[in-house]
VEXLO-57169 format. One record per residue (C-alpha): residue number from 1; residue in one letter; z negated, y negated, x negated. Coordinates in Angstrom, 2 decimals. Layout:
<fitis>
FITI;seq;type;w;v;u
FITI;NUM;a;Z;Y;X
...
</fitis>
This chain:
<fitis>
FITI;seq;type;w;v;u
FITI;1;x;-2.32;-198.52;-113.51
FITI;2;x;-0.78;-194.87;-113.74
FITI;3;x;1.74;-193.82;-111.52
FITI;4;x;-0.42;-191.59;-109.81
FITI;5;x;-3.05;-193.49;-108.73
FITI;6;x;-1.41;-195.32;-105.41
FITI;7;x;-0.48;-191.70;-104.36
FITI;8;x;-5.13;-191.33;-104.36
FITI;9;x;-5.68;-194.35;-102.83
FITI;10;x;-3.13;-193.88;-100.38
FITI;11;x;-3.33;-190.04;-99.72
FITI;12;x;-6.59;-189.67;-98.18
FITI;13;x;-5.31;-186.11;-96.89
FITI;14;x;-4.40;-185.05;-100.48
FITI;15;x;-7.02;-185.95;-102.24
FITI;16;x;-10.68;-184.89;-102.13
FITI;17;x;-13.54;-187.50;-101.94
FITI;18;x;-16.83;-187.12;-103.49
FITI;19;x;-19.37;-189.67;-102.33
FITI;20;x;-22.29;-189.93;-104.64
FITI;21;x;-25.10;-191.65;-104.65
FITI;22;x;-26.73;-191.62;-108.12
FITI;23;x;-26.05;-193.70;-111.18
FITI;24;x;-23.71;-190.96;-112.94
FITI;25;x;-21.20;-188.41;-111.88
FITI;26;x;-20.59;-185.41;-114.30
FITI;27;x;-18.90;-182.32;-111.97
FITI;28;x;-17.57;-179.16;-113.52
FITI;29;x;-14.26;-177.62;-112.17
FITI;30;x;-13.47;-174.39;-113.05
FITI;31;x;-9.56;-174.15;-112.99
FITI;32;x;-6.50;-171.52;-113.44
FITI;33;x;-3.49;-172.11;-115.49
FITI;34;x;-2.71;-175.60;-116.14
FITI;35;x;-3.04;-177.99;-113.45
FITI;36;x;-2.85;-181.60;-113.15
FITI;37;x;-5.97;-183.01;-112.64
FITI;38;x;-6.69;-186.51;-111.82
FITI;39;x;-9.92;-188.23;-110.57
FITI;40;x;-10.39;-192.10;-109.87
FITI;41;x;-13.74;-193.38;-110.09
FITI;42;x;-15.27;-196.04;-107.74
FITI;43;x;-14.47;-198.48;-110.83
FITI;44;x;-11.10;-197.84;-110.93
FITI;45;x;-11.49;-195.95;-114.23
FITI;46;x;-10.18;-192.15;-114.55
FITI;47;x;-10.07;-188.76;-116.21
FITI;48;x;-7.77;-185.72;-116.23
FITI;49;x;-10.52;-183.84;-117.37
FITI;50;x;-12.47;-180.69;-115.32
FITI;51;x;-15.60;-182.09;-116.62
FITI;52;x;-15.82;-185.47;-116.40
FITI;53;x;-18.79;-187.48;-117.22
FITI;54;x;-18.65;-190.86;-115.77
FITI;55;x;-21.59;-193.29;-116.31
FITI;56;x;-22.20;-196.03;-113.56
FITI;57;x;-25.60;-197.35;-115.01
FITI;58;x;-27.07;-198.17;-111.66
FITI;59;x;-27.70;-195.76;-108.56
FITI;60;x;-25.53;-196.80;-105.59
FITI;61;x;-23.14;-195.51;-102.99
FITI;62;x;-19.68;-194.52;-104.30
FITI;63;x;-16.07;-192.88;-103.73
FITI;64;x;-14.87;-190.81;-106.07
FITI;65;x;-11.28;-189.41;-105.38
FITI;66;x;-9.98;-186.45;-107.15
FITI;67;x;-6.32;-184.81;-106.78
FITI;68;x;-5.48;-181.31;-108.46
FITI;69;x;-2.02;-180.02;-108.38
FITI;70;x;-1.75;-176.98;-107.39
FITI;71;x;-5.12;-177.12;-105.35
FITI;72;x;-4.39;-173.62;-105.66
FITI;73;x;-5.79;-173.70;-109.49
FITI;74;x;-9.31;-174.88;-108.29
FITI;75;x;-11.66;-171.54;-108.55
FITI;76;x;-15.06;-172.91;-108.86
FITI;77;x;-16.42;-176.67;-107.79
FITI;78;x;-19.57;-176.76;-109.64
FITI;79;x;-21.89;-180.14;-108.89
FITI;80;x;-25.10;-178.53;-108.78
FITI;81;x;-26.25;-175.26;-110.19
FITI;82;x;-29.18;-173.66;-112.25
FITI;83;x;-29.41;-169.64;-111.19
FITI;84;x;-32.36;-171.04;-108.90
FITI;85;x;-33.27;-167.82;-106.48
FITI;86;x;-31.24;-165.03;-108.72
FITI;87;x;-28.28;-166.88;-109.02
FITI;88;x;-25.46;-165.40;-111.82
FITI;89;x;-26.49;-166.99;-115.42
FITI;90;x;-22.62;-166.54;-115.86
FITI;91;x;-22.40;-169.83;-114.00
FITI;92;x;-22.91;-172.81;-115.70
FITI;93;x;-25.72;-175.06;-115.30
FITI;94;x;-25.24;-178.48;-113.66
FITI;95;x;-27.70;-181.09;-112.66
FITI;96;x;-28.04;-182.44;-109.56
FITI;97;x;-25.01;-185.49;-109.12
FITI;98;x;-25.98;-186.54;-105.78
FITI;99;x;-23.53;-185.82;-103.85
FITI;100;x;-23.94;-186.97;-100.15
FITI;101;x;-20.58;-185.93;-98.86
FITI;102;x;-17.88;-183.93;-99.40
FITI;103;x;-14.53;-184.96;-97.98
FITI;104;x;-10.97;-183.02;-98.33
FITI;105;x;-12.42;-180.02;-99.10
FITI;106;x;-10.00;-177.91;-97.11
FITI;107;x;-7.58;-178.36;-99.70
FITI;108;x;-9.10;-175.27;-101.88
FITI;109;x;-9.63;-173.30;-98.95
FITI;110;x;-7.17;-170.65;-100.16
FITI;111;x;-8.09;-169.66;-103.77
FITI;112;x;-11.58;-171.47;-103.87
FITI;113;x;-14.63;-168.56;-105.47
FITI;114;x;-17.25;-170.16;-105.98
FITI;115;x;-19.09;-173.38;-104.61
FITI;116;x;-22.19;-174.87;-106.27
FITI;117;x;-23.79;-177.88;-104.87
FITI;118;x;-27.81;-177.20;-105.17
FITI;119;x;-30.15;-179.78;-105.17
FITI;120;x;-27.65;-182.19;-103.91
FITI;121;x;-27.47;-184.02;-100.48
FITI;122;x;-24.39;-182.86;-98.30
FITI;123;x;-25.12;-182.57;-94.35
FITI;124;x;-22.62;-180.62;-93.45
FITI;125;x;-20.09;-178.45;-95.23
FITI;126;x;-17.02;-176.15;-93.82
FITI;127;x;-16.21;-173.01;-95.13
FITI;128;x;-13.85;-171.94;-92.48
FITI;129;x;-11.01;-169.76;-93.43
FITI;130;x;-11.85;-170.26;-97.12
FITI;131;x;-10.86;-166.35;-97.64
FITI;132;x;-11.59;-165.84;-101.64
FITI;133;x;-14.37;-167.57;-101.28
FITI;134;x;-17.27;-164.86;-103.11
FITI;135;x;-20.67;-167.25;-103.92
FITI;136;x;-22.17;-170.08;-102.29
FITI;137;x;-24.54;-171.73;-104.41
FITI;138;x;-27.13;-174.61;-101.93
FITI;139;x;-30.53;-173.65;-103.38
FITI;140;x;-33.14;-176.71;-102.32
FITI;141;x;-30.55;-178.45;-100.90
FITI;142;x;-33.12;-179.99;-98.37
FITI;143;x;-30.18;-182.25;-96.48
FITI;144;x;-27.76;-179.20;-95.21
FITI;145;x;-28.09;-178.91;-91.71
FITI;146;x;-25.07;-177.16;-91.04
FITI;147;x;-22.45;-174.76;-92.65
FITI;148;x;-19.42;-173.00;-90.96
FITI;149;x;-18.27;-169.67;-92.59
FITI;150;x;-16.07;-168.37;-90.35
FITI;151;x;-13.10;-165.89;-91.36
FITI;152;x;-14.83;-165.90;-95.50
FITI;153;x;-14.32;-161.97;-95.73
FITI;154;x;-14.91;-162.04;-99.23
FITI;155;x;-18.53;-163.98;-99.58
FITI;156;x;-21.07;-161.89;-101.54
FITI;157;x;-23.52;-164.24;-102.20
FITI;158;x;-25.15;-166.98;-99.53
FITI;159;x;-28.20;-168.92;-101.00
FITI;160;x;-28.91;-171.63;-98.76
FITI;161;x;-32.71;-171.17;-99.83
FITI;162;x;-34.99;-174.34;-98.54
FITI;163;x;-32.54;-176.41;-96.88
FITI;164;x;-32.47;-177.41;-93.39
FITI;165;x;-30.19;-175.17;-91.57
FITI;166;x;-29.82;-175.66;-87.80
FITI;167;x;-28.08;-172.77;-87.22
FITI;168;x;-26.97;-169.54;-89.44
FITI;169;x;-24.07;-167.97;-88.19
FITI;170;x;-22.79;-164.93;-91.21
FITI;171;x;-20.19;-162.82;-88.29
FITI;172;x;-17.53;-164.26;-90.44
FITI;173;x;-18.61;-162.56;-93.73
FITI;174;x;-18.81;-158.76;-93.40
FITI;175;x;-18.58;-158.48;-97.21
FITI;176;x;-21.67;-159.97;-97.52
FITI;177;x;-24.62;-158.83;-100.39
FITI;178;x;-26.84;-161.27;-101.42
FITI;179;x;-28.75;-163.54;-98.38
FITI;180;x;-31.00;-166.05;-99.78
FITI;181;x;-31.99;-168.14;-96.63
FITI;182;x;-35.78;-169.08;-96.53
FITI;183;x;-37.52;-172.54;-95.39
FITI;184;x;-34.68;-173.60;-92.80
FITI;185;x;-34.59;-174.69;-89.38
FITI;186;x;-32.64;-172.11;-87.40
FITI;187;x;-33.84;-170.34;-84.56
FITI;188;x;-32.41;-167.26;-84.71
FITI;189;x;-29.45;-165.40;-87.27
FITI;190;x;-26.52;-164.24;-86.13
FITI;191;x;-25.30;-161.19;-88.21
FITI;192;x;-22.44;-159.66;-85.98
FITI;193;x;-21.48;-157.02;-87.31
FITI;194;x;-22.43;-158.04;-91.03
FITI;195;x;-24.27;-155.90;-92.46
FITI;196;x;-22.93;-152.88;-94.63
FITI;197;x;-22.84;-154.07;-98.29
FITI;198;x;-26.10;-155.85;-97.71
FITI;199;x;-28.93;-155.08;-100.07
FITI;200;x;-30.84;-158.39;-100.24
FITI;201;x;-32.23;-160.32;-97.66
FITI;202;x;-35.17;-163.25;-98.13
FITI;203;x;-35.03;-165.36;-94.77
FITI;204;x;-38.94;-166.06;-95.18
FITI;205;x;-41.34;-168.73;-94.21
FITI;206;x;-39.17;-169.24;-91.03
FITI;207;x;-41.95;-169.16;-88.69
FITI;208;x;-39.63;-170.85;-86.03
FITI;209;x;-37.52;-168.26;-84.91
FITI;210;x;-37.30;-167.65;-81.61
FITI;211;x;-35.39;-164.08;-81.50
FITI;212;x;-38.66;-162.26;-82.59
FITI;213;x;-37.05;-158.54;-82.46
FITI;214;x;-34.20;-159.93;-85.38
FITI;215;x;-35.43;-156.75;-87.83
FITI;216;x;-36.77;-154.26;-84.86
FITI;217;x;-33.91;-151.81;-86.09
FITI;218;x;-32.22;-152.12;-89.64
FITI;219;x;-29.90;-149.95;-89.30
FITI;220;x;-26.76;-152.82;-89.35
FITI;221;x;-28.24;-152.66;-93.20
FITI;222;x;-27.52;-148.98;-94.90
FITI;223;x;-27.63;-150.49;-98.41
FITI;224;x;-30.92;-152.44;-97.90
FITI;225;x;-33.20;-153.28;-101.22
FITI;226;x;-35.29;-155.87;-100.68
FITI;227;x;-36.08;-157.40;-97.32
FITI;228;x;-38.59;-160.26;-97.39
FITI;229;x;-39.33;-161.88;-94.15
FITI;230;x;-43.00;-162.76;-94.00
FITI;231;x;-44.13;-165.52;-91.64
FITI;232;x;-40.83;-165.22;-89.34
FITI;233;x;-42.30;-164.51;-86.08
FITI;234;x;-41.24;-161.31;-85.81
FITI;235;x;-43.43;-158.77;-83.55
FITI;236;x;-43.16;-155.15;-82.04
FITI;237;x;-41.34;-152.47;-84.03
FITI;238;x;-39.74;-152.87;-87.69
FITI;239;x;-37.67;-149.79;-87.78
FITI;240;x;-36.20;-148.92;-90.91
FITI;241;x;-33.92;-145.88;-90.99
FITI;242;x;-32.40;-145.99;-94.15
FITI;243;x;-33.18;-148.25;-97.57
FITI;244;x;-30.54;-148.56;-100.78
FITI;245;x;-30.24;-144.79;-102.45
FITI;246;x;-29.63;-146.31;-106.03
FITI;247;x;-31.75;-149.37;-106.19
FITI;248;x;-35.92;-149.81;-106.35
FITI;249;x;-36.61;-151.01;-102.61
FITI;250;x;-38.96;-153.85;-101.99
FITI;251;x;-40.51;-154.64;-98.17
FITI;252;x;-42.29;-157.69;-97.36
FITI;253;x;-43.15;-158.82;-94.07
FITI;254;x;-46.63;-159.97;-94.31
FITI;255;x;-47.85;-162.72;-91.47
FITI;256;x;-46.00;-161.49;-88.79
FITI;257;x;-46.87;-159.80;-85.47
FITI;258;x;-45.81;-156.25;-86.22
FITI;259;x;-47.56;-153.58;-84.37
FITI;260;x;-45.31;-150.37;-85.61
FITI;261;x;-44.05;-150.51;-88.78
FITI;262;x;-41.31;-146.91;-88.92
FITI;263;x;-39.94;-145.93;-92.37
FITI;264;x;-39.19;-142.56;-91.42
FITI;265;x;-35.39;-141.60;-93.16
FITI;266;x;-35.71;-144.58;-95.62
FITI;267;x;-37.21;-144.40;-99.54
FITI;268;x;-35.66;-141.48;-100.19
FITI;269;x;-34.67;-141.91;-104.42
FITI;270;x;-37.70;-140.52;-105.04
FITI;271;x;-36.31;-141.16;-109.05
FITI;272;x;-37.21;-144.80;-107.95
FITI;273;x;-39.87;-146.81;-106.75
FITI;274;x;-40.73;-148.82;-102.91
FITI;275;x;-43.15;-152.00;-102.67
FITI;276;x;-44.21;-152.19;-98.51
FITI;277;x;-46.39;-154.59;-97.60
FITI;278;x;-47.23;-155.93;-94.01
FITI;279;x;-50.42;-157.67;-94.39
FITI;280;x;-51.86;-159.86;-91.75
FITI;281;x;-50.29;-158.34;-88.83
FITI;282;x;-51.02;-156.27;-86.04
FITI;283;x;-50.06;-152.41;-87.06
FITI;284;x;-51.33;-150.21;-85.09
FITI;285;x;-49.06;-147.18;-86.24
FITI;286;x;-47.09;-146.67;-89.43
FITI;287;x;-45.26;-143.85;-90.16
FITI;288;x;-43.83;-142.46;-93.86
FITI;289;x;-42.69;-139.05;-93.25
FITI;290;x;-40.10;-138.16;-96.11
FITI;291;x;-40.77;-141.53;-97.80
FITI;292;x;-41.06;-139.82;-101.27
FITI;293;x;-39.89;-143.20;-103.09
FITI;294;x;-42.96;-144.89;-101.62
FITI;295;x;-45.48;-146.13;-105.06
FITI;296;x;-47.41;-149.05;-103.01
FITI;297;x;-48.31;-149.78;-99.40
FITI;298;x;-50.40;-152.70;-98.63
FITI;299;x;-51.45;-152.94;-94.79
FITI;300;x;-54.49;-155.12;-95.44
FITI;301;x;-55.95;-156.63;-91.94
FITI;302;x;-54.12;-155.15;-89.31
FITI;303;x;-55.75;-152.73;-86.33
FITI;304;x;-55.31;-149.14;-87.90
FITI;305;x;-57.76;-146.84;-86.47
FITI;306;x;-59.49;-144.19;-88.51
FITI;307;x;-57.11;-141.33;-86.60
FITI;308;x;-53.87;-143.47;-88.08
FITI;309;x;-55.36;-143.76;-91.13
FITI;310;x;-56.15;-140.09;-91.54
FITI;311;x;-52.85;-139.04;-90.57
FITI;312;x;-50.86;-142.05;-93.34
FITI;313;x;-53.21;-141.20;-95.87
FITI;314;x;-52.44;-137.43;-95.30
FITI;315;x;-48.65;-137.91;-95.36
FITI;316;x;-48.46;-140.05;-98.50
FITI;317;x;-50.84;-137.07;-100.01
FITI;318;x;-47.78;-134.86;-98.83
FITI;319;x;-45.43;-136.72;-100.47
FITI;320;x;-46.70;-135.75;-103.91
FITI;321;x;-45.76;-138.96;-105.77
FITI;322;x;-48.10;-138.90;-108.96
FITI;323;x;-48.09;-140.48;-112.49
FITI;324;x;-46.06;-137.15;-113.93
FITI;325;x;-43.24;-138.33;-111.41
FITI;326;x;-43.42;-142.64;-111.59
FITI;327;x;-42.45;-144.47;-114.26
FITI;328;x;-45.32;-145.44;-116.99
FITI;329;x;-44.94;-149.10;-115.48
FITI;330;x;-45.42;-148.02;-112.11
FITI;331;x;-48.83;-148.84;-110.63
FITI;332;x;-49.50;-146.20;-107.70
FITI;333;x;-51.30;-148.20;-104.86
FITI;334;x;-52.52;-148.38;-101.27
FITI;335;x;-54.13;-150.80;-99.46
FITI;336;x;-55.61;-150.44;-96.46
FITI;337;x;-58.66;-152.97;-96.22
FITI;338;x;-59.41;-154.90;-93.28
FITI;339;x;-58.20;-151.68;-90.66
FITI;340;x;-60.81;-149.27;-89.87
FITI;341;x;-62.20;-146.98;-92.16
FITI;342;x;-60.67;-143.49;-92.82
FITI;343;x;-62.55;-140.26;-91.93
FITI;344;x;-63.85;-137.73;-93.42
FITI;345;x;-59.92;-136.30;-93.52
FITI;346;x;-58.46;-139.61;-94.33
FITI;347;x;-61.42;-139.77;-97.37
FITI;348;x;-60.29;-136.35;-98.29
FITI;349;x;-56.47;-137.04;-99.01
FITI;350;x;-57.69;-140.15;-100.73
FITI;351;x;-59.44;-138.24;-103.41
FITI;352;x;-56.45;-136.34;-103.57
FITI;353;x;-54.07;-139.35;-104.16
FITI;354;x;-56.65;-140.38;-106.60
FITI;355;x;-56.55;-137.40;-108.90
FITI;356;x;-52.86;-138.33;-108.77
FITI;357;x;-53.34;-141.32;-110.33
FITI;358;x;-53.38;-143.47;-107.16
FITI;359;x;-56.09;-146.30;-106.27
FITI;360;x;-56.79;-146.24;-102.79
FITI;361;x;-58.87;-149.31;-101.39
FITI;362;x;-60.26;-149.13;-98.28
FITI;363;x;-62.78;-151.72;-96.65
FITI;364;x;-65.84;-149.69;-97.44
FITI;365;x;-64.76;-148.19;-100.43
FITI;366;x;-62.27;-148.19;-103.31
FITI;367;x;-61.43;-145.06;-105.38
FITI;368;x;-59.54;-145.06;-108.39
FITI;369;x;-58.05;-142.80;-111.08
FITI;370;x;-59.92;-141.99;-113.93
FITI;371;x;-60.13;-144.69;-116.57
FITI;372;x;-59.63;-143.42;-119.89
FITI;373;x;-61.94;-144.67;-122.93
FITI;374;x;-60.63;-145.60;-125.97
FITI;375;x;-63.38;-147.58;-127.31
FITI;376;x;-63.87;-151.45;-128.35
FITI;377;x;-60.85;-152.97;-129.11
FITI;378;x;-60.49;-156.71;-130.85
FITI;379;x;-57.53;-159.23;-129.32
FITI;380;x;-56.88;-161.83;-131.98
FITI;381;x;-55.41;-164.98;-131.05
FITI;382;x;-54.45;-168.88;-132.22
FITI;383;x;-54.07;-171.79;-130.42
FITI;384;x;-53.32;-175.22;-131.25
FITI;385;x;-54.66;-178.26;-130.15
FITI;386;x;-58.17;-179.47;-128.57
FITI;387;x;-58.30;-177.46;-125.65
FITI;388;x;-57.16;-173.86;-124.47
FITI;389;x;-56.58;-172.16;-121.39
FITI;390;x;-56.88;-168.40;-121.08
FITI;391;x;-57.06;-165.20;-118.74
FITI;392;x;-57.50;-161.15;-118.93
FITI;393;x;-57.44;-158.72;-116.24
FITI;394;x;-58.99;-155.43;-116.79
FITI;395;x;-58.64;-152.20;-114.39
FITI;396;x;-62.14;-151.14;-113.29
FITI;397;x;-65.34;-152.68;-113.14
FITI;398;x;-66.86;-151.34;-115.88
FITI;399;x;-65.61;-152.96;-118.42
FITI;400;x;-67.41;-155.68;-120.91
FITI;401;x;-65.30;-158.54;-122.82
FITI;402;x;-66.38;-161.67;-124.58
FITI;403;x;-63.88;-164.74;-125.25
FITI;404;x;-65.11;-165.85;-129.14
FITI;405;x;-64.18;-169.05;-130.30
FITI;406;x;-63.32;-170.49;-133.28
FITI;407;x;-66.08;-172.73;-133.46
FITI;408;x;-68.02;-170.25;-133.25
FITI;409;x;-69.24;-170.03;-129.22
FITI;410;x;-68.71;-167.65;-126.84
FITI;411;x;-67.90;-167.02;-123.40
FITI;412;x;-68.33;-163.76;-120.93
FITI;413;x;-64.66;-162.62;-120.16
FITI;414;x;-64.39;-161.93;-115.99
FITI;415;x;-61.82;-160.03;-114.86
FITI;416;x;-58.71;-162.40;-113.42
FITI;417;x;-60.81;-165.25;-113.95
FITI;418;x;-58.96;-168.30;-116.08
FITI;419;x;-61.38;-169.59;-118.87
FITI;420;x;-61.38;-173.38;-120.49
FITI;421;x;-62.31;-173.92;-123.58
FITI;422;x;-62.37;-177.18;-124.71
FITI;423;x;-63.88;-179.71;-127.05
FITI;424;x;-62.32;-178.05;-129.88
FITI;425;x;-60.77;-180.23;-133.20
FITI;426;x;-57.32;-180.85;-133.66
FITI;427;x;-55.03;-178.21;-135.26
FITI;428;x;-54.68;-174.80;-135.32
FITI;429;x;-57.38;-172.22;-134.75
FITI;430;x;-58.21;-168.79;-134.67
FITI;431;x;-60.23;-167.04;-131.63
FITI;432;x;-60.57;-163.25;-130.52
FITI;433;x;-61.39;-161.50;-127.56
FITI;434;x;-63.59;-158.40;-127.75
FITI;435;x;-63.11;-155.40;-125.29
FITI;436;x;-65.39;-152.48;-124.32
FITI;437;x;-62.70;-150.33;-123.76
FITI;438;x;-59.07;-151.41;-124.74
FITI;439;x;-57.64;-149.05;-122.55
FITI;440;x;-58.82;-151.12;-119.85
FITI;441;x;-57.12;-154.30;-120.55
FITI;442;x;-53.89;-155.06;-117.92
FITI;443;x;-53.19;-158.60;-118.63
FITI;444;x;-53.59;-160.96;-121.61
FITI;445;x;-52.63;-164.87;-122.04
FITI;446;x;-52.62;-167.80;-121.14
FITI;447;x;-54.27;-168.97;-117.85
FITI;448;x;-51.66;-170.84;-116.53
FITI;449;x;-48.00;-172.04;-117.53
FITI;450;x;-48.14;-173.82;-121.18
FITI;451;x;-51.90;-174.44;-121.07
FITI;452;x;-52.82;-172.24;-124.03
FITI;453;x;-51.40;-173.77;-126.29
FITI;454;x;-50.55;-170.22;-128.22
FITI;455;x;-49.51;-170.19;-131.49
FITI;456;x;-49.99;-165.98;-131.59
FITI;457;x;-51.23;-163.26;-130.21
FITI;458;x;-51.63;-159.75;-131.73
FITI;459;x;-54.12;-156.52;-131.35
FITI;460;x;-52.31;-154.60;-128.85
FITI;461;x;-51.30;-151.06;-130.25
FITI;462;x;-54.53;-149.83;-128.28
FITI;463;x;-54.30;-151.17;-125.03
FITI;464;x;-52.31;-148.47;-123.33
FITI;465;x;-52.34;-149.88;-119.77
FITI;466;x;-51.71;-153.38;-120.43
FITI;467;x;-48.69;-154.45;-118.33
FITI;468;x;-48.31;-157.96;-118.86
FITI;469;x;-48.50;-160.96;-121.76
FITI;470;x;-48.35;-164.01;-120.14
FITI;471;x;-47.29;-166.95;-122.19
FITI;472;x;-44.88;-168.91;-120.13
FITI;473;x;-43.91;-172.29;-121.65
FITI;474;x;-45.64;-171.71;-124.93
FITI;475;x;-43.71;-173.64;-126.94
FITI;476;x;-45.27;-173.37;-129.69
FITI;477;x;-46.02;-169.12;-129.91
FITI;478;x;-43.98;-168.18;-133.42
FITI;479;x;-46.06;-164.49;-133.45
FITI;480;x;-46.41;-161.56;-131.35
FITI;481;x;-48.51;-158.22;-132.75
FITI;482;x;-46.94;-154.87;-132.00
FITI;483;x;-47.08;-153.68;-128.70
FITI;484;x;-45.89;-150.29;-129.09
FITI;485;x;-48.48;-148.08;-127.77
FITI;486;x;-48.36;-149.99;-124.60
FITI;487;x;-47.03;-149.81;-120.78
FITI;488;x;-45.61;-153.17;-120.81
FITI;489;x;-44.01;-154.12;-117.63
FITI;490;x;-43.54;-157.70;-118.58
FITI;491;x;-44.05;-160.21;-121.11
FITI;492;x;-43.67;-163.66;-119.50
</fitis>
């Protein structure tokens, strides 16, 4: 046995304990310098590597013990990781090892960076006084009910997205950026004074919050980008005085209980571009003034009268945001369905915003820019296999398109709608879809993830507003037609 092994067994406080519960146990340590490392398995067997791979070949309940001297050369414990929720690609990825506890972890406290333990089944973990620590990493980690980071002045990054936080307590962490924290258990947040370098927050789908005034002044957040809290419980005012001046700003609070929604001094890089959206609340005043950054606002169903909606529609007209100032990508929109409808004033400024190239949808009516016409336009396409799954969104009503098949059938193409075709031989074959008007066409691809079954796609050099070719797990796509005369915003 090496010499080193009765100092494990026998130093509980100097070594760190790892309890697993799967049939393997492959963690990544991420280490300065040169330190010893030594890990015992629950076998007895070892490794004095920072990547170990040790294979048990049945799941069960085990200790495994790992010493590192200096403790002060540990920099990143990695034992679950895969970017989930925006996470750093820099990182690298690690499966889930099934880790149900975590013991000794003190002993990094000092010098530890980064922590990655997603997907995995730890209760509890304690972050107190760990004071280089910059990036928790706990995305799905459904068992965490409970995480202490007081005195961790240098955390950036927090993702404890879909676990089962009791309690969320980030007054220890004023450096903090990044808050992923949606589908938990805590009743309230408790921010302190955190809040400065902020710019993301997602603490959605926490419907059982108590404090439901946690947003009614954003102030604590100067830098804020993106703020998504829909279905939290939250009611009365959100006041937002100020959003990020370098970054495009993003605003979702939909299924709440929000009566005022006050943007007044945020929005303000009108270079850039604002999403709002508070559907499915209970607005009955909203207020823009100076909001020049502002390209959509969606206040579906809530209780705006025709005065409030004469007086927002009149200030985003005032605003002047237009196509000749948004980005080619950049769809300018507003909707305001389910409210009351606008007056004649309110109707006015919509025409207005229209001519700018806005659509404006009301419950009663929907205007829209004008459509250009550049004629019938032919989509070729291949798929492999017996069966394929499509979709294509077009802007306007107006337009006619036809799915044709390769053996020689056809199908009416609807707007949004996903098409099957099936019954078709094995092996590759060759389809098209025909447009009225290609400048019409937004989306092409397939209906869902992987179900085309794509081989390629091309016929796009005249379909100036399409914004997005879907083909998502298509595996087997080898060809892609130019795109250049188009305002692609993504190809997924």
């Amino acid at each position: 046995m090496p010499l080193f092994l009765p100092a494990i067994l026998a130093g509980q406080k100097s070594a760190m304990v790892f309890v697993t519960e799967g049939e393997s146990f492959s963690p990544v340590l991420v280490v300065e310098g040169n330190p010893t490392i030594r890990w015992l398995f629950a076998d007895g067997t070892t490794s004095s590597s920072p990547t170990p791979s040790k294979q048990y070949g049945s799941a069960a309940k085990r200790e495994n013990r790992l010493v590192v001297d200096p403790w002060s050369a540990v920099r990143r414990i990695n034992i679950g990781y895969d970017a989930g929720d925006g996470g750093a690609t820099d990182i690298e990825f690690v499966p889930d090892q099934q880790v149900s506890e975590v013991r000794g972890l003190h002993l990094v406290a000092p010098t530890l960076a980064q922590w990655c333990s997603s997907y995995n089944r730890i209760a509890h973990l304690d972050f107190r006084n760990f004071t280089n620590l910059d990036t928790i990493e706990c995305y799905w980690s459904g068992s965490l009910t409970q995480v202490d980071l007081a005195n961790t002045p240098a955390l950036r990054r927090a993702c404890f997205e879909d676990c089962s936080l009791s309690s969320l307590d980030l007054s220890g962490s004023p450096n903090l950026e990044d808050l992923r924290g949606a589908l938990n258990d805590y009743p309230t947040i408790t921010f302190g004074s955190t809040g400065s370098q902020v710019w993301h927050i997602c603490v959605r789908d926490n419907p059982q919050i108590t404090t439901r005034a946690l947003f009614e002044d954003t102030s604590p957040f100067p830098l804020l980008a993106e703020l998504f809290i829909w279905n939290d419980n939250q009611n009365g005012t959100l006041r937002i005085p100020a959003t990020n001046p370098d970054r495009a700003v993003s605003i979702l609070a939909d299924d709440n209980a929000y009566t005022t929604l006050d943007l007044r001094g945020a929005l303000q890089n009108s270079t850039s571009t604002a999403i709002v959206q508070l559907r499915r609340n209970r607005l009955t005043d909203v207020f823009i003034t100076g909001c020049s950054q502002l390209t959509a606002l969606d206040v579906q169903d809530n209780q705006l009268s025709s005065a409030a909606l004469d007086a927002l529609l009149a200030e985003l007209d005032n605003l002047g945001r237009n196509t000749d100032n948004t980005p080619e990508d950049i769809a300018l929109l507003v909707d305001i369905r389910g409210n009351a409808d606008p007056g004649e004033t309110g109707y006015t400024h919509a025409e207005n915003l229209s001519a700018k190239g806005w659509t404006v949808t009301a419950t009663s009516w929907t205007l829209e820019p004008g459509l250009p016409n550049n004629g019938a336009q032919r989509v070729d396409f291949s798929t492999n296999g017996t069966n394929t799954t499509m979709r294509c969104d077009f802007r306007g009503s107006d337009t006619v398109a036809v799915w044709h098949w390769s053996d020689g059938t056809s199908t009416p193409a609807e707007s949004g709608q996903t098409v099957i075709k099936d019954g078709l031989e094995e092996g590759t074959h060759a389809h098209y879809l025909s447009i009225s008007n290609g400048a019409a066409l937004l989306r092409f691809g397939a209906g869902e993830a992987g179900a085309g079954g794509l081989v390629s796609m091309t016929g796009f050099a005249n379909t100036p507003a399409l914004r997005i070719l879907y083909a998502y797990q298509e595996s087997q796509l080898v060809s892609l037609g130019r795109t250049n005369a188009t305002r692609l915003r993504n190809t997924i």
